[in-house]
C-alpha positions as CSV (number, residue, x, y, z in Angstrom):
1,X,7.9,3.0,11.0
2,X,10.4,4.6,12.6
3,X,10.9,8.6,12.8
4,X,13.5,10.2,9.9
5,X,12.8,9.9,6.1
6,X,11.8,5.9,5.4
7,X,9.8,4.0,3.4
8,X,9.0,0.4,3.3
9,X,6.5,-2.0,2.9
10,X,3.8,-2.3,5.5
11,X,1.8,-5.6,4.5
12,X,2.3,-7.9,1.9
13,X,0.8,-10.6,0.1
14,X,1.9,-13.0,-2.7
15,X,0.5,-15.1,-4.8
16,X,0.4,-16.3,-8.6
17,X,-2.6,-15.1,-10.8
18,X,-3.8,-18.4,-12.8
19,X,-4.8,-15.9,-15.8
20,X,-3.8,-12.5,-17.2
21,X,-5.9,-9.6,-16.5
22,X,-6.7,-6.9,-14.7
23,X,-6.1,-7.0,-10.3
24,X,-8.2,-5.0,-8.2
25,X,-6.2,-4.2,-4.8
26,X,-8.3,-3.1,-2.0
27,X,-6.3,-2.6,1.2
28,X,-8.4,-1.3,4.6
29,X,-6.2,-0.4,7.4
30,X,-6.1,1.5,10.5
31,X,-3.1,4.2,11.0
32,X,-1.9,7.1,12.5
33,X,1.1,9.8,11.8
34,X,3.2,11.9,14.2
35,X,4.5,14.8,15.0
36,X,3.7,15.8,11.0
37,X,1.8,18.2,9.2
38,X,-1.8,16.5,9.7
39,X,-3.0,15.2,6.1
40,X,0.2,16.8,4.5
41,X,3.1,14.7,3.0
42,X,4.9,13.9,5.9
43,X,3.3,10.0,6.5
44,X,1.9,8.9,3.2
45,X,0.3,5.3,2.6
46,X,-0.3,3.6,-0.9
47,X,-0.9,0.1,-2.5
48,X,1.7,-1.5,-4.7
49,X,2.0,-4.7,-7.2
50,X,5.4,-6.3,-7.6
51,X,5.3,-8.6,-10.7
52,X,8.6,-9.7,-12.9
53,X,10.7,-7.4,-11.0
54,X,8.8,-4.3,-11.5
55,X,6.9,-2.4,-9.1
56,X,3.6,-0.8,-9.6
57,X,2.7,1.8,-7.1
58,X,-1.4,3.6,-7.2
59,X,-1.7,6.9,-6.1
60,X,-0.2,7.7,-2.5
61,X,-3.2,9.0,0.5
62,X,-2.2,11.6,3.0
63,X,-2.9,9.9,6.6
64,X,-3.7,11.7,9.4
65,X,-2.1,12.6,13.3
66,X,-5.0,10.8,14.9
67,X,-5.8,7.0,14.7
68,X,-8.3,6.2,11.7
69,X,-9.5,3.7,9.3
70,X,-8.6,4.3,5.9
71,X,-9.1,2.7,2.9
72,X,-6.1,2.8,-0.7
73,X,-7.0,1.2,-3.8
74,X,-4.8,0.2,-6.9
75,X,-5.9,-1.3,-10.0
76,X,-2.8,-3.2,-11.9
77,X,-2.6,-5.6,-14.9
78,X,-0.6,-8.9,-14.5
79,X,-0.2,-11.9,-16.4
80,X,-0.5,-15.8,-15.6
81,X,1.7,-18.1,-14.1
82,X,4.5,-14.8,-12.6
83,X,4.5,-15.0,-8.9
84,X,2.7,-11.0,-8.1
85,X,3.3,-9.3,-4.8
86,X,0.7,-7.1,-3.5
87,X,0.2,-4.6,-0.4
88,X,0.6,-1.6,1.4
89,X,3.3,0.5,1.1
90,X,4.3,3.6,4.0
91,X,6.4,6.8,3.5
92,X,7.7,9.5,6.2
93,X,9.9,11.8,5.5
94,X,11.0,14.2,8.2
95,X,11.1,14.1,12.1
96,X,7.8,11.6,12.1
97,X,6.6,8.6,12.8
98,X,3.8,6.9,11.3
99,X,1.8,3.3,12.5
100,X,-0.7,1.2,10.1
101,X,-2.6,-1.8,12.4
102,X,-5.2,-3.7,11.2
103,X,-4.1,-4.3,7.9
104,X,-7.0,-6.4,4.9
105,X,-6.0,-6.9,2.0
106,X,-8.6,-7.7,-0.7
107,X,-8.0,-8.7,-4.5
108,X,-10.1,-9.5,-7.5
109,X,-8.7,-10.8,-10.8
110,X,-10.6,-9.5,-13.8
111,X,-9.8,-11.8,-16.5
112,X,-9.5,-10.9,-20.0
């Protein structure tokens, strides 16, 4: 992502759950932040699930200045047959600049 207040999605995914439940995103990654407060709120990563129009978001994880593997988890509930979007979603705010590489997305669909 470029440098200046942004945020956008890093990684996405879609697909359409065949039953309602309960969706277990796990999302490992590799990323770096810049010129930021290291571990602060300057470059923030988190995972999201988009389903009907509305967005989802699980709690955001502080990244740091040097390059390292991290791992964000969100746990959602969606319903059959509604095309879901999941992935990884970056924020910077302030003079930074923040990279994500390596990006695996994982999910498991607990039915009820």
């Amino acid at each position: 992502m470029a440098s200046g207040s942004s945020s956008g999605i890093v990684h996405s995914e879609t697909f359409t759950p065949d039953a309602d439940g309960t969706l277990v995103v796990t999302i490992n990654y590799d990323c770096q932040g810049t010129d930021g407060s290291d571990w602060g709120s300057s470059f923030t990563s988190h995972a999201f699930c988009t389903q009907d129009g509305t967005t989802t978001n699980a709690t955001a994880v502080p990244m740091s200045t040097g390059r390292l593997s991290q791992t964000v988890r969100g746990i959602f509930e969606v319903v059959s047959g509604l095309s879901c979007e999941i992935g990884i979603y970056g924020t910077i705010s302030g003079a930074v600049a923040a990279s994500w590489w390596n990006v695996h997305i994982t999910a498991e669909l607990i039915k009820r």
